[in-house]
gemmi code that builds the backbone of each chain (N, CA, C; Angstrom):
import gemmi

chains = {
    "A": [
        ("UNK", (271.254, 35.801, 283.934), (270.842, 35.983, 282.537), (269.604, 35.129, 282.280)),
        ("UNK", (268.686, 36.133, 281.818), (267.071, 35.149, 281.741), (267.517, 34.273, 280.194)),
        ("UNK", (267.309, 33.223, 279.603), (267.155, 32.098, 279.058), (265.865, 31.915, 277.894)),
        ("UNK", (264.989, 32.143, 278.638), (263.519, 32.429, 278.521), (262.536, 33.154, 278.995)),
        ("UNK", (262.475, 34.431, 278.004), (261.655, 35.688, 278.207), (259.935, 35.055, 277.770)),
        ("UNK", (259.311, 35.459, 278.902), (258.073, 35.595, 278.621), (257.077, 36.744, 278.964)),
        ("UNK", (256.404, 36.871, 277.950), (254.980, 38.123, 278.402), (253.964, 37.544, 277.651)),
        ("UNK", (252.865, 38.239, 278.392), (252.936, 39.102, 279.361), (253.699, 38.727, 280.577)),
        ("UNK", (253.507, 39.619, 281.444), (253.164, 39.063, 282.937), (252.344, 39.095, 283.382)),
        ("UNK", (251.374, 39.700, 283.474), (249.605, 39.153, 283.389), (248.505, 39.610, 282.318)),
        ("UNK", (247.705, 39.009, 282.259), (246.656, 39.384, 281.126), (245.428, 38.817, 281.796)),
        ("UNK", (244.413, 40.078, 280.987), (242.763, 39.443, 281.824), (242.169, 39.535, 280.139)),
        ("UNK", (241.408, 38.256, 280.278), (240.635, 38.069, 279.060), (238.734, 37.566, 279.631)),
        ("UNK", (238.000, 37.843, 278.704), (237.014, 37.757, 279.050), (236.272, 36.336, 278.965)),
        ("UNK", (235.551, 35.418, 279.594), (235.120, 34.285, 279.067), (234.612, 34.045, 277.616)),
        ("UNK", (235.227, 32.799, 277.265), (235.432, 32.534, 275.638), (236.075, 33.510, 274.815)),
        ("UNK", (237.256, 34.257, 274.722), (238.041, 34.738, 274.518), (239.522, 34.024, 274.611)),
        ("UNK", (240.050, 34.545, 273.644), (241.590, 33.531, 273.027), (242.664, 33.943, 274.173)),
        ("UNK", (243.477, 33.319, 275.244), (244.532, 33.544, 275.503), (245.844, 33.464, 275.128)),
        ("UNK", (246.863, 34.801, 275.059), (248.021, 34.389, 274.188), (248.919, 34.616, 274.978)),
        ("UNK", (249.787, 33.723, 275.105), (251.088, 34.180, 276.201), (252.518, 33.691, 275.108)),
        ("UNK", (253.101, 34.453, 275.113), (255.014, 34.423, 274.246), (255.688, 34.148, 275.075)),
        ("UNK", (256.383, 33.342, 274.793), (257.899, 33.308, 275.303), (258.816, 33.010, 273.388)),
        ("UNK", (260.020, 33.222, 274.770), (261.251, 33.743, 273.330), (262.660, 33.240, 274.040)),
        ("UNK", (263.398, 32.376, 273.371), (264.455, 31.688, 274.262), (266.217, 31.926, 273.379)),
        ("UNK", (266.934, 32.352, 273.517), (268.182, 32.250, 272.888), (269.374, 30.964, 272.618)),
        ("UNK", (269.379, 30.027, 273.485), (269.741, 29.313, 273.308), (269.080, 27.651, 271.917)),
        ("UNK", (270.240, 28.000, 271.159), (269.233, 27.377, 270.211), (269.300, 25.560, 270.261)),
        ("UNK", (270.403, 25.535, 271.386), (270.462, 23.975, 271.614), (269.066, 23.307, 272.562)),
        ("UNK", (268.030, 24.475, 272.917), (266.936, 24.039, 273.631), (266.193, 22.823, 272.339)),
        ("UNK", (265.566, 21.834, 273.455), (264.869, 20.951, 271.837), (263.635, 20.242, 272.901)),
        ("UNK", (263.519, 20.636, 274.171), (262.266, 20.385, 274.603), (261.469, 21.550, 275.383)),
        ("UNK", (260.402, 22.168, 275.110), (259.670, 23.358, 275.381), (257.739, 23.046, 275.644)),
        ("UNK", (258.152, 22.451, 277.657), (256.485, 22.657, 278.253), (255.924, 23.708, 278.150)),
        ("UNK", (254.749, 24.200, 279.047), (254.030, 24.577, 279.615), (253.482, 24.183, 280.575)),
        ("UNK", (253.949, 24.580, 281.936), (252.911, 24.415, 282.973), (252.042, 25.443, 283.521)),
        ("UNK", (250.688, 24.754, 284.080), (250.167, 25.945, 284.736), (249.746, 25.594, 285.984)),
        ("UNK", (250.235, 26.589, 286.811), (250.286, 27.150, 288.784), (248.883, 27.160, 288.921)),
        ("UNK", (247.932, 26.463, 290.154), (247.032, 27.255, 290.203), (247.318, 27.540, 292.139)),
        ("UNK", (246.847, 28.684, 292.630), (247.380, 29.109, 294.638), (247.293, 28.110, 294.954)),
        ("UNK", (248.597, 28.159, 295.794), (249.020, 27.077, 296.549), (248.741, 25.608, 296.089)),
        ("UNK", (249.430, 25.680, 294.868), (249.626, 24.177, 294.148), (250.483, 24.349, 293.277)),
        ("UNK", (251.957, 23.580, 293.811), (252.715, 23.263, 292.157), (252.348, 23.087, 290.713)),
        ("UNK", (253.240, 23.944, 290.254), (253.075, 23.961, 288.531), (253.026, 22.394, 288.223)),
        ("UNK", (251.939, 22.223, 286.994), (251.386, 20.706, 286.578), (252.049, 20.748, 285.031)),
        ("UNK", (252.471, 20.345, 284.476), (252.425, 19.960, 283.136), (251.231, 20.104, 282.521)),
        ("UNK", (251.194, 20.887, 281.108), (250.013, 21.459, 280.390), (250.319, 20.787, 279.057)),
        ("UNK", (250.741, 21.479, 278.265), (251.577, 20.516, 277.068), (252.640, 20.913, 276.857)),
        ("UNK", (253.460, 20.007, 276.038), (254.421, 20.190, 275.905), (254.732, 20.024, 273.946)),
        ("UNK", (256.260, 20.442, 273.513), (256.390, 20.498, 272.364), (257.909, 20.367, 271.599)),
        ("UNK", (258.255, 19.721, 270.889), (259.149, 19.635, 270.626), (259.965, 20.267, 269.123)),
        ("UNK", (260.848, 20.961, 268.683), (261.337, 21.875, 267.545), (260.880, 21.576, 265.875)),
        ("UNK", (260.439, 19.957, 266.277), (260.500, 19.214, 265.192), (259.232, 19.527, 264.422)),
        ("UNK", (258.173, 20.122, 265.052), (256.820, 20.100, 264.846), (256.889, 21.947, 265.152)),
        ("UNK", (255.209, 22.515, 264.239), (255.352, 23.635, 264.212), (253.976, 23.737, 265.403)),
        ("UNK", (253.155, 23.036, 265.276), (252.303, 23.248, 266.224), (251.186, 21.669, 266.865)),
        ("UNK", (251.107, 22.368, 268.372), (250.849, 21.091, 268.680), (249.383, 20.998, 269.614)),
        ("UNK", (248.299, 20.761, 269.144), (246.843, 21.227, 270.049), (246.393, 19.984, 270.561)),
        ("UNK", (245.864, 20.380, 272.256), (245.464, 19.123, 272.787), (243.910, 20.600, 273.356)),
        ("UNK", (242.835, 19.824, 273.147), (241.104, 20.093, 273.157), (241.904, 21.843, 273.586)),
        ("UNK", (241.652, 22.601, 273.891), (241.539, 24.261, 273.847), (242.814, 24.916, 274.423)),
        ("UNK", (243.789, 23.703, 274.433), (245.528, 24.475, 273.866), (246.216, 24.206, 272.470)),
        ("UNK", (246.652, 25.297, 272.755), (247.697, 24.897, 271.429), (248.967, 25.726, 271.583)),
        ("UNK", (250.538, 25.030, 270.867), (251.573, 25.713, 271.268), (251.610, 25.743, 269.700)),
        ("UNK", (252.531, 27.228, 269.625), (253.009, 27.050, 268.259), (254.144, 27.626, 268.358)),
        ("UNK", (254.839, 27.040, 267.136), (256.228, 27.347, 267.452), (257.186, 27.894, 266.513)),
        ("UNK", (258.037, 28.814, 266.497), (258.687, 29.212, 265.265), (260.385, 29.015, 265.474)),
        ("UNK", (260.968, 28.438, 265.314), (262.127, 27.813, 265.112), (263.155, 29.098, 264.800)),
        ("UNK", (262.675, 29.578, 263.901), (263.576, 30.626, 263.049), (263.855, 31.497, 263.743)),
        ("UNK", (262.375, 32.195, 264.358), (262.365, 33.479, 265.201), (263.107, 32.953, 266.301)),
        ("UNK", (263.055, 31.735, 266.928), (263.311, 31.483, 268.556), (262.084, 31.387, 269.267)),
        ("UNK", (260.714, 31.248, 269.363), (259.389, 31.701, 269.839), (258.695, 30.784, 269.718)),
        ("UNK", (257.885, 30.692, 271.023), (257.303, 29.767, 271.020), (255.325, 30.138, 271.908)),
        ("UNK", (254.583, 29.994, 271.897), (253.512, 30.856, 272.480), (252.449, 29.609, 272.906)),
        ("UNK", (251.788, 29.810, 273.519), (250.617, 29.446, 274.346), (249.397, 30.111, 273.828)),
        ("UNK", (248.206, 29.379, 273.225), (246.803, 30.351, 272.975), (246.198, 28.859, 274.026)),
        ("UNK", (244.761, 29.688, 274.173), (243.970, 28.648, 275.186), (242.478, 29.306, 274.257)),
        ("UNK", (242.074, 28.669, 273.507), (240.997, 28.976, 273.154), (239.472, 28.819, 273.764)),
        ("UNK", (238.416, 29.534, 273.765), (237.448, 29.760, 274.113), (237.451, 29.734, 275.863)),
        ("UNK", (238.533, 30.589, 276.377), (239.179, 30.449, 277.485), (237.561, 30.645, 278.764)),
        ("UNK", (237.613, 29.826, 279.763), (236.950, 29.612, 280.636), (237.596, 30.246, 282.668)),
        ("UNK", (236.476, 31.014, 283.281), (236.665, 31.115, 284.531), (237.786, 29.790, 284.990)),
        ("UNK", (238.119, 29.033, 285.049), (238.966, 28.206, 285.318), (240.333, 27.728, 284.877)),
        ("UNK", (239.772, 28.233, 283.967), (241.815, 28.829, 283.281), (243.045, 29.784, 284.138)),
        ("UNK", (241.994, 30.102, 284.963), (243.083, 31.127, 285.716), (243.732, 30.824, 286.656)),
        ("UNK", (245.062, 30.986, 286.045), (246.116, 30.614, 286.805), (247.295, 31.203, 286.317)),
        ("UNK", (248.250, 30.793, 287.271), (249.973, 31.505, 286.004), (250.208, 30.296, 285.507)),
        ("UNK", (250.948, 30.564, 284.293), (251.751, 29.824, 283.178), (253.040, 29.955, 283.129)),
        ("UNK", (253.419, 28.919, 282.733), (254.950, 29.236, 283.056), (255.411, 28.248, 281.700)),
        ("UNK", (256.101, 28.676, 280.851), (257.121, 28.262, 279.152), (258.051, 28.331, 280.464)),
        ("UNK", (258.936, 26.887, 279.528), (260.058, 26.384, 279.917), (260.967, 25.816, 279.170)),
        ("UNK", (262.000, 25.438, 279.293), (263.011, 24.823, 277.830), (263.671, 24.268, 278.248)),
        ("UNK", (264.332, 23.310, 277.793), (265.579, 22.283, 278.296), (266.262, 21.930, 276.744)),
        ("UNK", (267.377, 21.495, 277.014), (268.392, 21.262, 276.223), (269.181, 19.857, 276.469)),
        ("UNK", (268.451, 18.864, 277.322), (268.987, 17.887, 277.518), (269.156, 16.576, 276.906)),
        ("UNK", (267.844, 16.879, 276.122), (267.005, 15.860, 275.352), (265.988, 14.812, 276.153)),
        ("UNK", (265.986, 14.989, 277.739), (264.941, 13.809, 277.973), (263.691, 14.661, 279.083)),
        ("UNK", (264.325, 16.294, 278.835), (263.179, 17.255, 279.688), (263.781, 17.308, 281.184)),
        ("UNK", (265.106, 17.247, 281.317), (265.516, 17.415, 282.688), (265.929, 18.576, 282.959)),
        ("UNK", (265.776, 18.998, 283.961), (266.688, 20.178, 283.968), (266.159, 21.499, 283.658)),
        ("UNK", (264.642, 21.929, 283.828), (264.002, 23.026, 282.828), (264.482, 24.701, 283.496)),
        ("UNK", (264.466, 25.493, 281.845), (264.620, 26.704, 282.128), (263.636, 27.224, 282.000)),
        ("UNK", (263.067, 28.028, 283.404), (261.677, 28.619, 283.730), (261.148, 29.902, 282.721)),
        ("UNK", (260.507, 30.095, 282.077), (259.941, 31.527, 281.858), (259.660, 32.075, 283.473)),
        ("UNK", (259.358, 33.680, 283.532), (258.656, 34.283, 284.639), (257.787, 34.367, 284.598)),
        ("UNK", (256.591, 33.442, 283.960), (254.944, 33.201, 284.642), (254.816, 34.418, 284.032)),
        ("UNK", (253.008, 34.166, 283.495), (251.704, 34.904, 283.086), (250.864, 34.773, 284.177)),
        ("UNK", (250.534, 35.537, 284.765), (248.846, 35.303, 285.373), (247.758, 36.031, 284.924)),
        ("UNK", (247.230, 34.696, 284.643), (245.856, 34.634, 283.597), (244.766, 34.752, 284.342)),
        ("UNK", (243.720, 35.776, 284.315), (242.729, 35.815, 284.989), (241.260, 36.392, 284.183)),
        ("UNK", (240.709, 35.191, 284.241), (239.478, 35.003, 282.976), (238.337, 35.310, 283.684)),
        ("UNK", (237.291, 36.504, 283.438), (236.335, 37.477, 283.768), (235.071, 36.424, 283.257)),
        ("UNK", (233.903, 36.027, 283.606), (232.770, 35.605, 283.853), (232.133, 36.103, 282.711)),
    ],
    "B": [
        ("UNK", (246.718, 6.878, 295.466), (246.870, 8.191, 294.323), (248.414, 8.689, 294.677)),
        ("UNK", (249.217, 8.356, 293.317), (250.252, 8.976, 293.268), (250.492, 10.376, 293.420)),
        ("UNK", (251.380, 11.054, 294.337), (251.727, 12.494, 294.694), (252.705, 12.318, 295.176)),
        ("UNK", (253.277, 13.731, 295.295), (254.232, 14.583, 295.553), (254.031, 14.961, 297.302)),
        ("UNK", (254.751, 15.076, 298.427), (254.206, 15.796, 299.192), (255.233, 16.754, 299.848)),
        ("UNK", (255.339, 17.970, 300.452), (256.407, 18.655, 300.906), (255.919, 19.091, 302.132)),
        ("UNK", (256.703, 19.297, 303.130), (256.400, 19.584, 304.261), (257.316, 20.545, 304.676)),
        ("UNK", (257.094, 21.287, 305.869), (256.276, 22.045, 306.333), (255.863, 22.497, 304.807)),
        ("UNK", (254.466, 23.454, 304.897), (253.639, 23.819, 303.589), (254.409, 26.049, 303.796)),
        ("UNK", (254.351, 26.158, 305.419), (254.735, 27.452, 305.555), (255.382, 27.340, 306.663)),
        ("UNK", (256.800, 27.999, 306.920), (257.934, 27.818, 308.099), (258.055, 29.628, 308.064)),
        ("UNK", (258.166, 29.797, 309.456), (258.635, 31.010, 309.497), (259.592, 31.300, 310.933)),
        ("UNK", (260.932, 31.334, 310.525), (261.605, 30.981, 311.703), (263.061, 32.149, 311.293)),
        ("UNK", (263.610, 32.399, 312.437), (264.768, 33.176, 313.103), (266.095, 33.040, 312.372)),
        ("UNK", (266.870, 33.905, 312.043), (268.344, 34.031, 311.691), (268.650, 33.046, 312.314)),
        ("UNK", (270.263, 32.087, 311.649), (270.464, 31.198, 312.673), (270.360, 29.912, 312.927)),
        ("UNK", (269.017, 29.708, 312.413), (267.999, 28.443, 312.611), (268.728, 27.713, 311.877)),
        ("UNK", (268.553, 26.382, 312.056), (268.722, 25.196, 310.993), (267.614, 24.681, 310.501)),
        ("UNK", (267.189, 24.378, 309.157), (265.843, 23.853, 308.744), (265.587, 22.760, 308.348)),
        ("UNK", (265.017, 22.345, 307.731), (265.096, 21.113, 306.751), (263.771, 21.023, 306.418)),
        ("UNK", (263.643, 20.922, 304.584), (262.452, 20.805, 304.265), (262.167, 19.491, 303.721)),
        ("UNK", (260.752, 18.384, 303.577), (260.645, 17.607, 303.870), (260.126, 17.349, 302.424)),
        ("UNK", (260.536, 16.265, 301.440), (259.879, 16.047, 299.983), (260.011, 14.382, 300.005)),
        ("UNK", (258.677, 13.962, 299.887), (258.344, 12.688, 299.783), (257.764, 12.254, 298.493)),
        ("UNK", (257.907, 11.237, 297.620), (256.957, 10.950, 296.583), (256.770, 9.412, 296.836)),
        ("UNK", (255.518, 9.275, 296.084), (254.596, 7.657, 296.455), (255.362, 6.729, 294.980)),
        ("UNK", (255.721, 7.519, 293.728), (255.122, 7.120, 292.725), (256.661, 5.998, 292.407)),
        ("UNK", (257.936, 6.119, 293.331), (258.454, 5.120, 292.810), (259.851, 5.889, 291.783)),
        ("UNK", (259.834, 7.283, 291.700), (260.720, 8.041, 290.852), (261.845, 7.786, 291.073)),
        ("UNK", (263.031, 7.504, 289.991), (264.166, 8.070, 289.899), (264.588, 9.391, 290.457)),
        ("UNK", (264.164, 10.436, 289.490), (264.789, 11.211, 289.653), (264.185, 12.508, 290.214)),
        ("UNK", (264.771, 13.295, 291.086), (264.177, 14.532, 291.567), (264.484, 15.456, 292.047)),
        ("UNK", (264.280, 16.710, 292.072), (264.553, 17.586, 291.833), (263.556, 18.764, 292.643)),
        ("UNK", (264.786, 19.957, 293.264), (264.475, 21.164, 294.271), (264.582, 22.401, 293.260)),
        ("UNK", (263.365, 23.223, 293.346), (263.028, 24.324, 292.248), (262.942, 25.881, 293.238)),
        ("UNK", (263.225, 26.532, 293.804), (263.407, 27.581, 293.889), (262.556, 29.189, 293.426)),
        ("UNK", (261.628, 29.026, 293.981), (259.909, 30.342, 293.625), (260.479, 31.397, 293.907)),
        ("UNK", (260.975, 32.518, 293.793), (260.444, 33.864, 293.596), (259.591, 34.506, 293.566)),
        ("UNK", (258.223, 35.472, 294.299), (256.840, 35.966, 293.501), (257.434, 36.174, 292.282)),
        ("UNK", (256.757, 36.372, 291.386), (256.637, 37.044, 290.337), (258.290, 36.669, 289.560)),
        ("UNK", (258.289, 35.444, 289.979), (259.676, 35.437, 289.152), (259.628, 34.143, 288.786)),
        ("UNK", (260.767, 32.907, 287.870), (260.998, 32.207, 287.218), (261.222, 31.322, 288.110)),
        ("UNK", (261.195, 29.943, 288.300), (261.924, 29.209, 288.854), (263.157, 28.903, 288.438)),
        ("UNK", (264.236, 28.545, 289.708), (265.358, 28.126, 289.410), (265.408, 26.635, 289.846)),
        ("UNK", (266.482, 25.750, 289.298), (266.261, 24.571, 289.798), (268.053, 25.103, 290.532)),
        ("UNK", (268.067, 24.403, 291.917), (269.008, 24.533, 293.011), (269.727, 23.109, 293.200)),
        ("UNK", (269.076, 22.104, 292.927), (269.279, 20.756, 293.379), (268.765, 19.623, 292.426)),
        ("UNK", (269.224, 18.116, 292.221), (268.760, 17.387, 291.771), (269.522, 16.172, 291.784)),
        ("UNK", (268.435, 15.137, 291.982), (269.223, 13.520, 292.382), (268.890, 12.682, 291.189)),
        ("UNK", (269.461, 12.027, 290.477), (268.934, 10.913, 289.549), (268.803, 9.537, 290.209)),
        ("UNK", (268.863, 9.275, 291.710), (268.668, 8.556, 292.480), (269.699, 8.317, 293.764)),
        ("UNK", (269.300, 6.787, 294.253), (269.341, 6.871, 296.019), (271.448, 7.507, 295.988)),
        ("UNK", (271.892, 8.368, 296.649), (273.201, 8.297, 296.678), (273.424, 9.231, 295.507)),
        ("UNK", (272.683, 9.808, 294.757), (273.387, 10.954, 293.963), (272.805, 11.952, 294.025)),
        ("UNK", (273.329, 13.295, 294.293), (272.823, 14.711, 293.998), (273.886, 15.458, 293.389)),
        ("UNK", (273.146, 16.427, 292.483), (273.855, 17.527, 292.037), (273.128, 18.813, 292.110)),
        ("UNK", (274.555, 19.734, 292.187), (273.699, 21.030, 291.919), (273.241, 21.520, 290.806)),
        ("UNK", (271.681, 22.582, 291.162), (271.561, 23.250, 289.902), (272.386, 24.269, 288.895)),
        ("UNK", (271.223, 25.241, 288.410), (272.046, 26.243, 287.686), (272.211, 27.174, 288.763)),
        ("UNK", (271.106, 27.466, 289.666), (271.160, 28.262, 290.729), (271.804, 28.006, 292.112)),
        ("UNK", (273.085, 28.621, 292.258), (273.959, 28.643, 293.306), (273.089, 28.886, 294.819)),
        ("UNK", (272.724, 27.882, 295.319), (272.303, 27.463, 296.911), (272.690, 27.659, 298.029)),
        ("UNK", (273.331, 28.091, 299.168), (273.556, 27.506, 300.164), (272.863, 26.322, 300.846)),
        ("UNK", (271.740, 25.736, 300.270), (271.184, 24.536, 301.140), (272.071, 23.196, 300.498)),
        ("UNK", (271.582, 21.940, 301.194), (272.127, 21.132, 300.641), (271.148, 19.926, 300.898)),
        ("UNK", (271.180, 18.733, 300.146), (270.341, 17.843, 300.059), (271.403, 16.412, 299.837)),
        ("UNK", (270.064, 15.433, 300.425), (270.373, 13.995, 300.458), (269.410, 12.779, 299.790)),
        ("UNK", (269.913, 12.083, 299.810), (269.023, 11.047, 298.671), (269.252, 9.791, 299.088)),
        ("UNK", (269.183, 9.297, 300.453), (269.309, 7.902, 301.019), (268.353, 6.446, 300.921)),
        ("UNK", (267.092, 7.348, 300.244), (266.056, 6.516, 299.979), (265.230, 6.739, 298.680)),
        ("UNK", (264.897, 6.486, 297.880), (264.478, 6.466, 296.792), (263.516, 7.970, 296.690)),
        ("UNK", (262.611, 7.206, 297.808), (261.159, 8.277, 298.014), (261.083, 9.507, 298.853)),
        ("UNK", (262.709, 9.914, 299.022), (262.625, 10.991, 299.923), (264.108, 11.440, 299.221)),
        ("UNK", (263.422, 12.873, 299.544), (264.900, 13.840, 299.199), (264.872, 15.464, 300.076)),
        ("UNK", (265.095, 15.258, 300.814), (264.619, 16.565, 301.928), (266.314, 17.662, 301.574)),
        ("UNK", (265.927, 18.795, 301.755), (266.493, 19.846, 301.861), (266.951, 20.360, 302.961)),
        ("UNK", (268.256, 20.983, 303.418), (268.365, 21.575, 304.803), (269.260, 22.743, 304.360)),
        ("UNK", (269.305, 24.067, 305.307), (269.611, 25.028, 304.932), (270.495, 25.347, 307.096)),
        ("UNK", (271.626, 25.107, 306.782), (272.323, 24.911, 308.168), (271.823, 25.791, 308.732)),
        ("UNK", (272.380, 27.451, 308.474), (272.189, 28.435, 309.354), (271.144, 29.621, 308.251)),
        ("UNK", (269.589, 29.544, 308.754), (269.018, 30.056, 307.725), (269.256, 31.908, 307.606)),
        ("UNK", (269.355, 32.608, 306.929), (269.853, 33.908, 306.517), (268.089, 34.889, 306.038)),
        ("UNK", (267.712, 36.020, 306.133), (266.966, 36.470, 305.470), (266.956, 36.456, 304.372)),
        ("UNK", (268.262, 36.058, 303.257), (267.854, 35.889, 301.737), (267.598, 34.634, 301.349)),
        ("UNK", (267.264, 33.885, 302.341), (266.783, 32.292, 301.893), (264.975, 32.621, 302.019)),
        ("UNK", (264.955, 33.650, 302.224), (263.085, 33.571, 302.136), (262.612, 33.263, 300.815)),
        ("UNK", (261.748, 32.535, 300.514), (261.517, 31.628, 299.315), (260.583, 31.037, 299.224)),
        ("UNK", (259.757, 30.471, 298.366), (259.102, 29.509, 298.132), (259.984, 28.117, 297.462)),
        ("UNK", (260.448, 27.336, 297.795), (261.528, 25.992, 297.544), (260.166, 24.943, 296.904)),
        ("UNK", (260.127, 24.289, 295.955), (258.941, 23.675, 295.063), (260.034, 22.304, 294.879)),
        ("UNK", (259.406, 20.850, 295.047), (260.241, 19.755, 295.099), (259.217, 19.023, 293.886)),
        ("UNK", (260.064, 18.098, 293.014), (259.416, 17.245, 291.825), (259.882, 16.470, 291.756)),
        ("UNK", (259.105, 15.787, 291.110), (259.712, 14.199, 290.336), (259.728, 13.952, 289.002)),
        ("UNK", (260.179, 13.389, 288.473), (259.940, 13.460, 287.168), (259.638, 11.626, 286.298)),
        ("UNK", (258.569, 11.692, 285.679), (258.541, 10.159, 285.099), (258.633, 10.299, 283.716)),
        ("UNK", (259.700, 9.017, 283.244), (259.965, 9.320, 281.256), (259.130, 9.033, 280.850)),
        ("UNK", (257.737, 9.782, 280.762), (256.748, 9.568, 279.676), (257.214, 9.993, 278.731)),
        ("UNK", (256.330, 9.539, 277.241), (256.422, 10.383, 275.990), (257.772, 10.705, 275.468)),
        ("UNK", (258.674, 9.967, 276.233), (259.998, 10.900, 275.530), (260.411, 11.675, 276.283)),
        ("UNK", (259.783, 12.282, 276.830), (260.310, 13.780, 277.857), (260.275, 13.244, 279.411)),
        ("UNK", (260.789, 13.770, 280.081), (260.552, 13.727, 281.599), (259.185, 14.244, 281.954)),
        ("UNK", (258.392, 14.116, 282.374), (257.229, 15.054, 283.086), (257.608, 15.026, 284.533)),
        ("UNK", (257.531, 16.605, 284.937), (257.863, 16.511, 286.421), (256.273, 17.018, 287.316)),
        ("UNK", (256.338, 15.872, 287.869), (255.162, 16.335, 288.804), (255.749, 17.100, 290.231)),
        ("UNK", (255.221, 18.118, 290.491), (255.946, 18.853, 291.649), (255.004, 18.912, 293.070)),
        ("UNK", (254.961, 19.287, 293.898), (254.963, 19.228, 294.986), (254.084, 20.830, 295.150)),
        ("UNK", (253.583, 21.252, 296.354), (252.527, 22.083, 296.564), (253.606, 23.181, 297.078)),
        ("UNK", (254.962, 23.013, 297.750), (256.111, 24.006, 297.821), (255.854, 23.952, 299.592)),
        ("UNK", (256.868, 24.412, 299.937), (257.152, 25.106, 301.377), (257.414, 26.484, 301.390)),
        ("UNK", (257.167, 27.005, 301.715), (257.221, 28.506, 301.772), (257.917, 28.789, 303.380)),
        ("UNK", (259.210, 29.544, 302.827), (260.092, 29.736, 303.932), (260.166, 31.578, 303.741)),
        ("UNK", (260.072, 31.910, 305.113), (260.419, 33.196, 305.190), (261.508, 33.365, 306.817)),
        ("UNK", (262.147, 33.989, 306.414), (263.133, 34.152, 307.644), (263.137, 35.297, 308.192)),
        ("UNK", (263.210, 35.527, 309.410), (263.136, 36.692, 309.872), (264.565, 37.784, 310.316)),
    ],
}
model = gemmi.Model(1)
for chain_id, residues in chains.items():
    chain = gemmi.Chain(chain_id)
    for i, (resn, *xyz) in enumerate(residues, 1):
        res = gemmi.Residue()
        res.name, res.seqid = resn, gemmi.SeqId(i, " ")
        for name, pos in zip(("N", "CA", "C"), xyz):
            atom = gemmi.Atom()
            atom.name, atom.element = name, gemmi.Element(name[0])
            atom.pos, atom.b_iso = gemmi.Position(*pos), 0.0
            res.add_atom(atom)
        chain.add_residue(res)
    model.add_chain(chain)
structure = gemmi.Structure()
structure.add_model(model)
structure.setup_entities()
């Protein structure tokens, strides 16, 4: 049973163009929700992360926002750059200290010149 | 420079086999943890130690099994490897920044069985 639905599963956006990736989680005891992003042949890194308490959270050309009510939580990457491309992966935990994460199934993001 | 390292990076070996995959970290971690790749799919976490002498399993039911005798090492072995253990296996650590765990992970081993 998936946990945490995400889409796309891939998207191509053009340089400086907004990237949007959803995820959507059912369990409502989740209360910590990363983002990492994969780039070939390199483990997923920590991107940002966000917690229920807050509706949105931007570090320089991410931002998560988050809707509590719906269950949803999304990824934009603004003025997205050739080097953004990679998969993404929303994740959730319910532990309270981020142990233990439930994976989304990855976006791969691939940003056109 | 603090890292993650996993070894072999790509194994490709026979029904049968016994393996063992190799996860080292520099940085001094508690706790860590075996993640489980799919292409195009989610990770599962399979394994996880909160230190030297403890492991548990994940959500995802394994046949491998793991040890934790030293702080900075937590290697994986899979007795008799099967064609549905072909995988990408991804190893992390995690440090309590911020409140949250951040897990720094490892570059993966990529196992395919024949």
């Amino acid at each position: 049973q998936q946990q945490v639905k995400q889409s796309p599963q891939s998207l191509i956006v053009q340089k400086g163009g907004i990237s949007i990736i959803n995820c959507a989680y059912e369990n409502t005891a989740f209360d910590y929700f990363p983002w990492y992003q994969q780039f070939p042949g390199k483990g997923p890194a920590l991107l940002i992360a966000i917690r229920p308490d807050v509706s949105e959270k931007k570090e320089g050309r991410f931002t998560i926002s988050f809707n509590k009510s719906a269950k949803q939580f999304s990824l934009h990457i603004m003025d997205s750059q050739p080097g953004d491309s990679a998969t993404y992966f929303c994740a959730a935990s319910n532990d309270g200290s981020g142990d233990k994460l439930t994976f989304g199934t990855g976006t791969r993001l691939a940003v056109r010149p | 420079e603090a890292d993650i390292y996993q070894t072999p990076r790509y194994l490709v070996i026979g029904t049968g086999k016994k393996i063992t995959l190799e996860c080292s970290q520099t940085m001094g971690h508690d706790k860590m943890y075996w993640y489980q790749q799919d292409p195009g799919m989610e990770l599962h976490l399979i394994h996880y130690s909160y230190g030297v002498n403890s492991t548990e399993k994940g959500d995802l039911s394994s046949e491998s099994t793991v040890s934790r005798i030293r702080t900075e090492h937590f290697p994986l072995t899979l007795e008799s490897a099967r064609p549905s253990h072909t995988s990408q296996y991804l190893c992390a650590s995690s440090d309590p920044g911020a409140g949250a765990n951040v897990l720094t992970f490892g570059a993966g081993s990529r196992l395919t069985v024949l």
